[in-house]
SETIZA-93409 format. One record per residue (C-alpha): y, z, x; residue in three letters; residue number from 1. Coordinates in steps of 0.02 Angstrom, whole numbers, plus 50000, padded with zeros to 5 digits. Example, Ala and Ser with C-alpha at 12.3 -4.5 7.8 and 13.67 -1.06 7.14 Angstrom:
# SETIZA-93409
{pt {49775; 50390; 50615}; ALA; 1}
{pt {49947; 50357; 50684}; SER; 2}
***
This chain:
# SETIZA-93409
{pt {52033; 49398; 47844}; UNK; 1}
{pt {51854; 49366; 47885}; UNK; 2}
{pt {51788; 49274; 48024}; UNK; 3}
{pt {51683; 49125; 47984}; UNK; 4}
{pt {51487; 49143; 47999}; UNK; 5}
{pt {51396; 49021; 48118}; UNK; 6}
{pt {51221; 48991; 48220}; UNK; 7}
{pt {51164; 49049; 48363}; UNK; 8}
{pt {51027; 48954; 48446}; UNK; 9}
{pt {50890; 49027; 48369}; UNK; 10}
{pt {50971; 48998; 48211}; UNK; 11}
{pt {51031; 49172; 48174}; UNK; 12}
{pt {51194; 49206; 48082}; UNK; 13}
{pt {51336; 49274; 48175}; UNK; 14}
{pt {51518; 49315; 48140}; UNK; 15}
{pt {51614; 49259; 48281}; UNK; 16}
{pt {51803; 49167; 48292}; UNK; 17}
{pt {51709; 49013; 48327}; UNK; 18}
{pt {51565; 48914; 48421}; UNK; 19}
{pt {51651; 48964; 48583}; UNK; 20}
{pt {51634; 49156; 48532}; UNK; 21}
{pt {51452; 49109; 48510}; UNK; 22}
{pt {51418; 49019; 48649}; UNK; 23}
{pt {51485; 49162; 48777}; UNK; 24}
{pt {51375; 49290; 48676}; UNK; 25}
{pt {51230; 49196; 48702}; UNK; 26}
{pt {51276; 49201; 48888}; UNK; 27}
{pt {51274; 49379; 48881}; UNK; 28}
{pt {51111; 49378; 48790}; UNK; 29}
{pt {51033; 49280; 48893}; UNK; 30}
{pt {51105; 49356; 49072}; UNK; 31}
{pt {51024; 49527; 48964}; UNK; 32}
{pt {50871; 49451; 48950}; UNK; 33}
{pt {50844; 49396; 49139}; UNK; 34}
{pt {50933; 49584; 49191}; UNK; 35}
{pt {51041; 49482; 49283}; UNK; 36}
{pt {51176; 49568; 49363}; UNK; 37}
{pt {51324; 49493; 49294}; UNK; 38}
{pt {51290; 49535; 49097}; UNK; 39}
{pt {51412; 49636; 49099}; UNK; 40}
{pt {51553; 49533; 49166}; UNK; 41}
{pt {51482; 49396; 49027}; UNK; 42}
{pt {51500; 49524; 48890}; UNK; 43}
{pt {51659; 49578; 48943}; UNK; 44}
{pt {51751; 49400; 48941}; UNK; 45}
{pt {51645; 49347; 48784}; UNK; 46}
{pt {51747; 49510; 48694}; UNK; 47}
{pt {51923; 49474; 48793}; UNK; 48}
{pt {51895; 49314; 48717}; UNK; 49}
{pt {51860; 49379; 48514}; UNK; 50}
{pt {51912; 49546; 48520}; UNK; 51}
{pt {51830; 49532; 48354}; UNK; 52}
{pt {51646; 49488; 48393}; UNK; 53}
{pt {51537; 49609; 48313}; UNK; 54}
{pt {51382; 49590; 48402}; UNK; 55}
{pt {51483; 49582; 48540}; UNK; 56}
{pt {51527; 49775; 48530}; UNK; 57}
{pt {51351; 49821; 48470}; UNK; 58}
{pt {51281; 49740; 48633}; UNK; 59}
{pt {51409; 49848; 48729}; UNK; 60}
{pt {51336; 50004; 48666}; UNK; 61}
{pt {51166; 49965; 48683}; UNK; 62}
{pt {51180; 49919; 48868}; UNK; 63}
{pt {51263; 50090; 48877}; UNK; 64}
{pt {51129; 50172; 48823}; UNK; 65}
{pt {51022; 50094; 48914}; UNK; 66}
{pt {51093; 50183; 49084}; UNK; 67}
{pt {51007; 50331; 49015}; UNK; 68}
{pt {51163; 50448; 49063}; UNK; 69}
{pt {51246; 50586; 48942}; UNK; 70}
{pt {51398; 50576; 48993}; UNK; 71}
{pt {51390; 50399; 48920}; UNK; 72}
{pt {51355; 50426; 48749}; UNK; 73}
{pt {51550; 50473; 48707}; UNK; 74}
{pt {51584; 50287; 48787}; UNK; 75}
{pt {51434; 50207; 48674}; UNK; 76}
{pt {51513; 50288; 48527}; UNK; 77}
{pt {51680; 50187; 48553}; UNK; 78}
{pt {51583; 50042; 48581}; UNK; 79}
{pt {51484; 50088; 48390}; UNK; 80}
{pt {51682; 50113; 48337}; UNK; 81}
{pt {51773; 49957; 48400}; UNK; 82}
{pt {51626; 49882; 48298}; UNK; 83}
{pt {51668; 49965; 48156}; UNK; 84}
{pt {51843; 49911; 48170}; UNK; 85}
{pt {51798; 49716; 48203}; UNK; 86}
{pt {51690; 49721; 48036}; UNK; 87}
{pt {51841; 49788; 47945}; UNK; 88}
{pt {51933; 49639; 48011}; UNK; 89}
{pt {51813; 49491; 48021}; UNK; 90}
{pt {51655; 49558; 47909}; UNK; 91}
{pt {51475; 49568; 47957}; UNK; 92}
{pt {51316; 49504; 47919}; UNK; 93}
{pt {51167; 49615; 47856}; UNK; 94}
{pt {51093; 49583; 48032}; UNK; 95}
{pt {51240; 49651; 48118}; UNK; 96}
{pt {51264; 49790; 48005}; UNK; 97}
{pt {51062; 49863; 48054}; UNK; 98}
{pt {51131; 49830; 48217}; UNK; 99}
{pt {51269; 49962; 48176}; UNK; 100}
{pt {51155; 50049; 48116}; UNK; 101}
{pt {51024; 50081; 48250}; UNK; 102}
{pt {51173; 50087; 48371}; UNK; 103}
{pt {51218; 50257; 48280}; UNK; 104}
{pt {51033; 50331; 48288}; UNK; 105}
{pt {51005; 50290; 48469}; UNK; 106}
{pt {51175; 50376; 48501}; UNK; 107}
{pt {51131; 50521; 48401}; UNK; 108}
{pt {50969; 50511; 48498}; UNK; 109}
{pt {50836; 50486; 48361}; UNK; 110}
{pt {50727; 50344; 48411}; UNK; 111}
{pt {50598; 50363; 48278}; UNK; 112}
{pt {50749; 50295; 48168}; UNK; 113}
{pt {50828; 50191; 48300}; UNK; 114}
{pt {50648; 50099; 48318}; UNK; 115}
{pt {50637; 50089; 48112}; UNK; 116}
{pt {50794; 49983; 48101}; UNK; 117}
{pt {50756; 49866; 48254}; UNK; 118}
{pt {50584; 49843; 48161}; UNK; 119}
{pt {50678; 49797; 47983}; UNK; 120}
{pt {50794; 49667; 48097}; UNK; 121}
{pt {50643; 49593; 48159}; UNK; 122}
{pt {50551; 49594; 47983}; UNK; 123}
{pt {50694; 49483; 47919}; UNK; 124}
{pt {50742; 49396; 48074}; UNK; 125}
{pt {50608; 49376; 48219}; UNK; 126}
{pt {50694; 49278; 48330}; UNK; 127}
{pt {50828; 49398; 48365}; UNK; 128}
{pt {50808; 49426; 48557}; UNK; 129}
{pt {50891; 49588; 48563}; UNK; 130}
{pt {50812; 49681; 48433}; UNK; 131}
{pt {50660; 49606; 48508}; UNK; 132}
{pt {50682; 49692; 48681}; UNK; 133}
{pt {50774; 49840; 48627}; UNK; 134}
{pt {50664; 49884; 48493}; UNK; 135}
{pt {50496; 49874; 48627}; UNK; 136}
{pt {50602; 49969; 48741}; UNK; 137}
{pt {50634; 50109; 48641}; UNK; 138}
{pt {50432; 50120; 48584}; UNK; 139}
{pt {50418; 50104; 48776}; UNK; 140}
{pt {50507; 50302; 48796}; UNK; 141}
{pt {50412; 50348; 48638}; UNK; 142}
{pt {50227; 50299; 48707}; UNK; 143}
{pt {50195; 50220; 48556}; UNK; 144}
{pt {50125; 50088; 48664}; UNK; 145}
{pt {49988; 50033; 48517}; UNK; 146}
{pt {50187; 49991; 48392}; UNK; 147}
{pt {50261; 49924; 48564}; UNK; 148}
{pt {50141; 49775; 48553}; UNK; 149}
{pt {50150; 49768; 48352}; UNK; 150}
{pt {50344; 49744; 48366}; UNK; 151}
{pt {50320; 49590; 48473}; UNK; 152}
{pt {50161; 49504; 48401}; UNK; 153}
{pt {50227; 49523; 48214}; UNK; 154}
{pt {50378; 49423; 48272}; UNK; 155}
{pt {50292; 49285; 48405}; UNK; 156}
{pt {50230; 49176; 48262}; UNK; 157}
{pt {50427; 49128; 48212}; UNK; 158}
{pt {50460; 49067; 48418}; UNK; 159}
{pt {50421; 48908; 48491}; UNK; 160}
{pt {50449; 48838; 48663}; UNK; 161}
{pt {50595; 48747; 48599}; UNK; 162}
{pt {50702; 48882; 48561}; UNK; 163}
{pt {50803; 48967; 48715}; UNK; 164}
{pt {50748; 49133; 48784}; UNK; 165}
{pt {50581; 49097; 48712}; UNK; 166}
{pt {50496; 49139; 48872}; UNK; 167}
{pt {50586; 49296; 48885}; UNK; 168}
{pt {50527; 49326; 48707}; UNK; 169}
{pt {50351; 49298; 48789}; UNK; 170}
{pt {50363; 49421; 48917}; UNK; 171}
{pt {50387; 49546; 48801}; UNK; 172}
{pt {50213; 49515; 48706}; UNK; 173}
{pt {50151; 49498; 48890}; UNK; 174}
{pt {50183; 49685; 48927}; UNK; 175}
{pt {50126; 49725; 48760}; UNK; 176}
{pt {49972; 49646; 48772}; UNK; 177}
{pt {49960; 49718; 48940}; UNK; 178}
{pt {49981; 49911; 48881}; UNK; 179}
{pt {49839; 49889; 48751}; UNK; 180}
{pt {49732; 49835; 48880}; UNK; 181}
{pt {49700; 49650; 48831}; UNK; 182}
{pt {49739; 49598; 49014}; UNK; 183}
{pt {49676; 49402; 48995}; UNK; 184}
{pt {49792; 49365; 48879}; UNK; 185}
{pt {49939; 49477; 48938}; UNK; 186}
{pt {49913; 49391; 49116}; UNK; 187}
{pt {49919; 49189; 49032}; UNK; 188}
{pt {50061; 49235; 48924}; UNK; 189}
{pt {50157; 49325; 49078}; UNK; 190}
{pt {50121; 49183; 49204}; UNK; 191}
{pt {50190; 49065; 49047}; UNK; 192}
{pt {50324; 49145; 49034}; UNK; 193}
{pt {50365; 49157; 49206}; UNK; 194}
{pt {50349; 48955; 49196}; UNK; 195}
{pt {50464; 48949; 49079}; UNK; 196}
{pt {50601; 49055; 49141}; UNK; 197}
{pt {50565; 49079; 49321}; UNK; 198}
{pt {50705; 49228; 49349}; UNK; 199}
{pt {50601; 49314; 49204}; UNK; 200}
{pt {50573; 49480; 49299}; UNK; 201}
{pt {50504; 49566; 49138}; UNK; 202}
{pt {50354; 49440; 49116}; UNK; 203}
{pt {50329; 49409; 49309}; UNK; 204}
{pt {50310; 49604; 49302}; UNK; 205}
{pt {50195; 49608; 49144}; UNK; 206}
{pt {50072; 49507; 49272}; UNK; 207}
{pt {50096; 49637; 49415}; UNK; 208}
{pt {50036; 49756; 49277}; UNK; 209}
{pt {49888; 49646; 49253}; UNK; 210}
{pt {49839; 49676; 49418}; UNK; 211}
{pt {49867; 49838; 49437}; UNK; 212}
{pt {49763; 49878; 49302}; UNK; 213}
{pt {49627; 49777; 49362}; UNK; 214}
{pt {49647; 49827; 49557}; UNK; 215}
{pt {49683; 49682; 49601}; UNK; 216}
{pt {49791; 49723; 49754}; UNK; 217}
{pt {49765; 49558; 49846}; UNK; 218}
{pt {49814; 49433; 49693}; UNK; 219}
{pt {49957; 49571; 49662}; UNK; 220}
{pt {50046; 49546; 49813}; UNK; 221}
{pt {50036; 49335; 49816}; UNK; 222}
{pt {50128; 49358; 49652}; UNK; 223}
{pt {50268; 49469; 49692}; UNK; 224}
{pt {50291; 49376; 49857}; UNK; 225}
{pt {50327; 49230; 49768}; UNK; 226}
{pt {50418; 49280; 49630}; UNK; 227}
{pt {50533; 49398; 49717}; UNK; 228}
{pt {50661; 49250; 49786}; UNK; 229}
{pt {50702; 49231; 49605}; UNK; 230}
{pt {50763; 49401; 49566}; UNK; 231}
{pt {50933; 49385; 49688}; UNK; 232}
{pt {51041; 49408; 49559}; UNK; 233}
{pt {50955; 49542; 49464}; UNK; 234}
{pt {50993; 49718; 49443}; UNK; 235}
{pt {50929; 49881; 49502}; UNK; 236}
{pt {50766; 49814; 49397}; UNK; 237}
{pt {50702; 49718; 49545}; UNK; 238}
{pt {50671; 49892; 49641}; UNK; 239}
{pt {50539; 49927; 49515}; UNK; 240}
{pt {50469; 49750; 49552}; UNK; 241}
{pt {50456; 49809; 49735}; UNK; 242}
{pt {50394; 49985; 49690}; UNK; 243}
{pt {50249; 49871; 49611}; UNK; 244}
{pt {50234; 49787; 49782}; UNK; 245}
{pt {50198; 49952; 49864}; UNK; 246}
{pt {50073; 50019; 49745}; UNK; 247}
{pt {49973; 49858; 49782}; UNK; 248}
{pt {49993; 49904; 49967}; UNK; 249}
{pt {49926; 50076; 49934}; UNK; 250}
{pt {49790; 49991; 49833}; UNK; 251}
{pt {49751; 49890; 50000}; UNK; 252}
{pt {49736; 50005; 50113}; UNK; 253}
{pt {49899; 49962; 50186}; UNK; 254}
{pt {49991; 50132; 50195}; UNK; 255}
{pt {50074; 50157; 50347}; UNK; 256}
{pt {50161; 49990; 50266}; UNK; 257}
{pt {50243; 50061; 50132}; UNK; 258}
{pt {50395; 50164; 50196}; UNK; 259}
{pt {50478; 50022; 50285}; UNK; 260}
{pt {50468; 49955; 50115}; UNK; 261}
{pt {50537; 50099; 50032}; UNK; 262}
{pt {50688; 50122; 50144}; UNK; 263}
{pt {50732; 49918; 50136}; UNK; 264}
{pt {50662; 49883; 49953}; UNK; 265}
{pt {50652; 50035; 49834}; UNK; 266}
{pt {50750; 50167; 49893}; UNK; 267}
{pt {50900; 50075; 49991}; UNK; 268}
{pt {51006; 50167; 49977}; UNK; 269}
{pt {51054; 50337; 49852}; UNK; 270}
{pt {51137; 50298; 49689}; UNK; 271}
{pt {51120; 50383; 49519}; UNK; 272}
{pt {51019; 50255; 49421}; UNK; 273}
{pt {50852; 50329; 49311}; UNK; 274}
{pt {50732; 50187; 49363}; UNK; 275}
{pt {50772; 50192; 49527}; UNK; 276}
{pt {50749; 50383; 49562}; UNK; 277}
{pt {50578; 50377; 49467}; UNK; 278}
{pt {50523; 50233; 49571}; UNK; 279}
{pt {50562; 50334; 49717}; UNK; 280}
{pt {50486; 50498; 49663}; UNK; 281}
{pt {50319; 50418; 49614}; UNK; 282}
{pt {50297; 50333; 49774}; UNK; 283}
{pt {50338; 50478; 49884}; UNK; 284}
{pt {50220; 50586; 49788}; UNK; 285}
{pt {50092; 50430; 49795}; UNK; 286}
{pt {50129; 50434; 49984}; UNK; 287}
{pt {50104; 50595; 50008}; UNK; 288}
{pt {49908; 50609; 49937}; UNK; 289}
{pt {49885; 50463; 50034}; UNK; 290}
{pt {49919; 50573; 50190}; UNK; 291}
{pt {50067; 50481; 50234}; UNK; 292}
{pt {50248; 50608; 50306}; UNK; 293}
{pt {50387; 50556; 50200}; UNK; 294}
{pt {50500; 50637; 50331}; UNK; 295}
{pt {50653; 50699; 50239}; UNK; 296}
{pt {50652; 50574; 50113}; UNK; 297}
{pt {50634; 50699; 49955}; UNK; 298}
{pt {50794; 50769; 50018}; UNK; 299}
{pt {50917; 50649; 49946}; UNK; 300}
{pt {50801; 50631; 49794}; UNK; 301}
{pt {50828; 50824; 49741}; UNK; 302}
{pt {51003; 50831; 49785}; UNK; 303}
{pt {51027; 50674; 49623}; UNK; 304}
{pt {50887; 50788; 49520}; UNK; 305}
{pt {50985; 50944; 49538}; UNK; 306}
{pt {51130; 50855; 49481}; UNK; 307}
{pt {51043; 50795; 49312}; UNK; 308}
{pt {50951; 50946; 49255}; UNK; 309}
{pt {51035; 50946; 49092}; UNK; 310}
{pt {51047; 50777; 49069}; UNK; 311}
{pt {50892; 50780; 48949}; UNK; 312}
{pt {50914; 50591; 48891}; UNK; 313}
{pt {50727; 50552; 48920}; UNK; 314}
{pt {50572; 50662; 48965}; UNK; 315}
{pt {50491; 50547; 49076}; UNK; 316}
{pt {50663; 50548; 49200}; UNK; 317}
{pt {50690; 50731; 49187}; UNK; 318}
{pt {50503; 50768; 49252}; UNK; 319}
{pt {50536; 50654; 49381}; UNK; 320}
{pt {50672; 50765; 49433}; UNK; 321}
{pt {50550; 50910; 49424}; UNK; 322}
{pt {50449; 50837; 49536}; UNK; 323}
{pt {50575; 50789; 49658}; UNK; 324}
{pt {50637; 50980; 49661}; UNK; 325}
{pt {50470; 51037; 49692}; UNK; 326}
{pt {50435; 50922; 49831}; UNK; 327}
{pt {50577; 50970; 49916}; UNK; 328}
{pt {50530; 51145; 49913}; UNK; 329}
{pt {50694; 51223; 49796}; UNK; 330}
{pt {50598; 51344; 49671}; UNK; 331}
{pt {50750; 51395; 49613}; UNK; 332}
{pt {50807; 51217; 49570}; UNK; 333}
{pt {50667; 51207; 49460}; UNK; 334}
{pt {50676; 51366; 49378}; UNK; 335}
{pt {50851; 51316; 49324}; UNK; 336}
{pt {50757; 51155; 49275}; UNK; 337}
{pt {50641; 51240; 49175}; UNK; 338}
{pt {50786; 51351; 49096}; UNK; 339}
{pt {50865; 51205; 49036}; UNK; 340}
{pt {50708; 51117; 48976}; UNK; 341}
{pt {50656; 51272; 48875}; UNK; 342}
{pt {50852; 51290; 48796}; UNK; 343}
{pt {50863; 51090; 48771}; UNK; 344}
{pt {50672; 51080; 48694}; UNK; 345}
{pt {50714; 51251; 48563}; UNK; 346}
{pt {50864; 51127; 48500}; UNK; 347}
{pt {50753; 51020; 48418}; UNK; 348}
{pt {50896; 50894; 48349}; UNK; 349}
{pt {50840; 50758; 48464}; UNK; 350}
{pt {50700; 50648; 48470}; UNK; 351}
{pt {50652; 50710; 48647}; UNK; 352}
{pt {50681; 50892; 48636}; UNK; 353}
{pt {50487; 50904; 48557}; UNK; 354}
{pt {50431; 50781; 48696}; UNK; 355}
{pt {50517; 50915; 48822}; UNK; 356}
{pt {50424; 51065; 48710}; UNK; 357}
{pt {50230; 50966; 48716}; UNK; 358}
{pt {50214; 50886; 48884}; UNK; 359}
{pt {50386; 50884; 48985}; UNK; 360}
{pt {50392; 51063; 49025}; UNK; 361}
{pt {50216; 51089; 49059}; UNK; 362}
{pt {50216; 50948; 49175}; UNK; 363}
{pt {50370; 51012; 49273}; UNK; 364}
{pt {50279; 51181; 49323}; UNK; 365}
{pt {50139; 51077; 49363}; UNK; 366}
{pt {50229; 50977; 49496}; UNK; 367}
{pt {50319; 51148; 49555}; UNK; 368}
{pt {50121; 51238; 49565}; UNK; 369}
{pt {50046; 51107; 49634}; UNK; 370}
{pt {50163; 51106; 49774}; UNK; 371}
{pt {50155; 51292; 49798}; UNK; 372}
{pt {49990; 51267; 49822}; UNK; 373}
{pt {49957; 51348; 49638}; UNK; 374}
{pt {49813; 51237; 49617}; UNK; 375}
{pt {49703; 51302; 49483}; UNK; 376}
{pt {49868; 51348; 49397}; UNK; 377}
{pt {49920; 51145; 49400}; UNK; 378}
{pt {49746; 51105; 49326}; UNK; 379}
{pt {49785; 51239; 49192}; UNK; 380}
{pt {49929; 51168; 49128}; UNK; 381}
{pt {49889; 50984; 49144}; UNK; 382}
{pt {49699; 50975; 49075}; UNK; 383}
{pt {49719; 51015; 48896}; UNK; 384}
{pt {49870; 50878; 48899}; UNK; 385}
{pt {49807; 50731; 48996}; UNK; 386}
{pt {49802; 50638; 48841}; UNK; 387}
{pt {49975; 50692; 48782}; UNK; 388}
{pt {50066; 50633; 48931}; UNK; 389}
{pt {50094; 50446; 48840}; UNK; 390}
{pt {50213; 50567; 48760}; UNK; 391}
{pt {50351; 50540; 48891}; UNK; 392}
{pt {50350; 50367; 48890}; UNK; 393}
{pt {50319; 50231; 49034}; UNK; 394}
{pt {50194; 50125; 49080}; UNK; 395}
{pt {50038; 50176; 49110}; UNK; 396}
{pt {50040; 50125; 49296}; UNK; 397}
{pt {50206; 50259; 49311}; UNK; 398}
{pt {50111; 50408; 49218}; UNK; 399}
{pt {49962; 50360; 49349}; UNK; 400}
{pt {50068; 50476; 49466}; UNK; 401}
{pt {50007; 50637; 49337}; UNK; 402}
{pt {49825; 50581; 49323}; UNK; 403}
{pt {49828; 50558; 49515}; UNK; 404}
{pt {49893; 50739; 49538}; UNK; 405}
{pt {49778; 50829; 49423}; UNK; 406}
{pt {49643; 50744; 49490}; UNK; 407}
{pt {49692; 50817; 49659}; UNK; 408}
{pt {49728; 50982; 49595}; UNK; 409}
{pt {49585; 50982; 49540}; UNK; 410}
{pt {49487; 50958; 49684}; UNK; 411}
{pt {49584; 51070; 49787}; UNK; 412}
{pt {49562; 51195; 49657}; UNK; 413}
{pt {49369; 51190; 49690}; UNK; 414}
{pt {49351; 51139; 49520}; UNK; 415}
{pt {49209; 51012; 49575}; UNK; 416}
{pt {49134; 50976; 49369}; UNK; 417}
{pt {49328; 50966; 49330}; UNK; 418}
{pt {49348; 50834; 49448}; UNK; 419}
{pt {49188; 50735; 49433}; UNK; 420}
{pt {49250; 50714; 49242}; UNK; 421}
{pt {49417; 50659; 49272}; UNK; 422}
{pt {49356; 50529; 49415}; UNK; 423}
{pt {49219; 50481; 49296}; UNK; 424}
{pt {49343; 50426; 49148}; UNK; 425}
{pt {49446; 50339; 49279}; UNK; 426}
{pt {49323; 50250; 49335}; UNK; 427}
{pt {49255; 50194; 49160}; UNK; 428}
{pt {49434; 50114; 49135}; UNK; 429}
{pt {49447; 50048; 49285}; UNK; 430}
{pt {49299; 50036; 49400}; UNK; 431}
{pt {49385; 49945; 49552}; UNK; 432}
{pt {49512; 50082; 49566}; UNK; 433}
{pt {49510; 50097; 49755}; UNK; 434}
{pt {49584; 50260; 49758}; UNK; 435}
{pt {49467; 50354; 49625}; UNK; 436}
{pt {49320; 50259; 49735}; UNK; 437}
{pt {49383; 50352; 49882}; UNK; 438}
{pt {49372; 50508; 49822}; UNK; 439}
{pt {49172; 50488; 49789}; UNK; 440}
{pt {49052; 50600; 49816}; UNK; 441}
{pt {49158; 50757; 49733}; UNK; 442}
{pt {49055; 50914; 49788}; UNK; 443}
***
């Protein structure tokens, strides 16, 4: 017998037991939203509740995925199957079913089609908050920054202040309005959002990406300093707000600052998680062309990267490993790295094995020559593809760390014209960068 279809509070049908069902998925949705820590535990007791709740079971999956872990995707696929067996039972809207749907491509690992069907939710429903996120998240790992702010702005014009998680819906266009370098706007509708929601850590960092794109280290740290108190009870995605904290510090001049931050802040202690590792690795490396001794820092870092080398879930987190390999001086780590990049890239059944072909593999030996002091050979690799990179995905304050090393390679290559070029376009994007500032004269 089928459930009865009711409202959510953006209006949006959903099949649920009743408005109790609802109002514990919106919890979830909402505890999603702010990354709060507990969205699990909401999700859980909204489905212990309806064992029935479709989106309920869809959400599950997704939040499984978004771990970014392998040995996951066997757990996401029950999640895509327990929803298959509450539709039997209580039905399904035509939302819920494209739901289903790019649940199964995102588990089969094609995000081309996994970002399709989150863009056909949106076209008939903008105001659904999930598809709203997920669907820029997923164009976030594809680079597709220029479709990342489409997604968002095609679907603003249906929100209003007066619907809930409006502000988080804000955020969103906040980042994409950041990515495409339209910083004024990005920074008012980040700072509104942010007034709106004030645990909102993915609009409060939208503005950090403001000023990091604009160097403006000073204004950067005022803002995380007084948004931090409201990310307590958010997850592991509060490091990366901190991570932002140090790059500002670099920015300042502030160096000799930034470990105590990364031992209390970024990097407290080891654990397994994708974001956090990449923080980690781009700082260190950051760190380390700063002049600043990590100590044995990278140590810890390799031993988690030489536990993931065929992992291959996303390109940008396997270079990351790459570079964490290389920095801790195991060449035969990342030989076995670039084994299994080279067999997982011929498979070509995944979204990210070309990704891994084009630009991860390539920027994996560059890491590994650059630290062996291959410099001309890091230059070589990383030249012709400096505008291929996007291809991995992240912001581009995290793919900064690959400019920043060919740059250097560069220069300790010899290559002087090379050089001058590279710190020429850098500085035509962004002529307050204090770091490309510091490196003129180049001869």
């Amino acid at each position: 017998m089928s459930a009865p279809v009711l409202s959510d509070p953006r209006g949006l049908a959903v099949t649920a037991a009743g408005v109790d069902s609802v109002a514990a998925l919106e919890a979830a949705i909402m505890a999603y939203g702010a990354f709060r820590i507990d969205t699990a535990d909401r999700l859980k007791a909204a489905l212990t509740a309806d064992p029935n709740l479709v989106m309920g079971h869809i959400l599950h999956g997704y939040l499984l995925l978004l771990q970014v872990k392998r040995e996951l995707l066997p757990t996401a696929l029950h999640a895509a199957e327990a929803a298959d067996v509450a539709m039997q039972v209580a039905g399904a809207t035509p939302r819920e079913r494209l739901h289903r749907r790019a649940l199964g491509f995102w588990i089969a690992r094609d995000l081309e089609a996994t970002s399709a069907t989150f863009e056909a939710i949106l076209a008939a429903d903008p105001c659904d908050l999930i598809a709203l996120k997920l669907g820029q998240y997923v164009l976030f790992y594809l680079g597709a920054w220029e479709r990342m702010h489409d997604l968002v702005a095609r679907a603003m014009p249906a929100w209003d202040d007066t619907m809930p998680g409006y502000g988080f819906a804000l955020g969103c266009h906040a980042f994409g309005l950041e990515e495409n370098g339209v910083y004024d706007e990005a920074e008012r509708a980040g700072r509104r959002a942010v007034a709106l929601i004030p645990d909102d850590i993915w609009g409060a960092h939208a503005v950090a990406h403001v000023f990091e794109m604009q160097d403006r280290a000073a204004e950067g740290l005022g803002w995380i300093e007084a948004r931090a108190p409201a990310w307590r009870d958010t997850g592991n995605f509060r490091f990366h707000g901190y991570w932002h904290r140090c790059l500002f510090l670099l920015a300042a001049g502030r160096a000799d600052e930034v470990l105590d931050h990364y031992d209390r802040e970024v990097r407290p202690e080891p654990n397994d998680e994708y974001l956090d590792a990449t923080n980690a690795v781009s700082l260190l490396w950051r760190l380390e062309q700063h002049g600043v001794d990590v100590g044995p820092r990278w140590r810890e870092l390799a031993v988690r990267a030489a536990a993931r080398i065929d992992d291959h879930m996303i390109a940008f987190g396997n270079v990351h490993d790459a570079m964490a390999l290389a920095a801790a001086g195991q060449p035969d780590d990342v030989a076995r790295w670039i084994r299994s990049g080279e067999a997982y890239a011929a498979l070509g059944t995944e979204t990210q094995c070309a990704v891994m072909r084009v630009v991860g593999l390539a920027l994996g030996e560059a890491a590994q020559a650059h630290r062996q002091g291959k410099f001309a050979r890091a230059v070589e690799l990383l030249l012709p593809l400096r505008h291929e990179i996007r291809r991995i995905g992240g912001s581009h304050a995290q793919r900064d760390v690959f400019a920043q090393l060919l740059i250097d390679a560069a220069l300790k290559a010899r290559q002087f014209d090379t050089a001058r070029m590279l710190v020429s376009e850098r500085l035509a994007m962004r002529p307050r960068n204090s770091w490309a500032l510091g490196l003129s004269p180049i001869d």
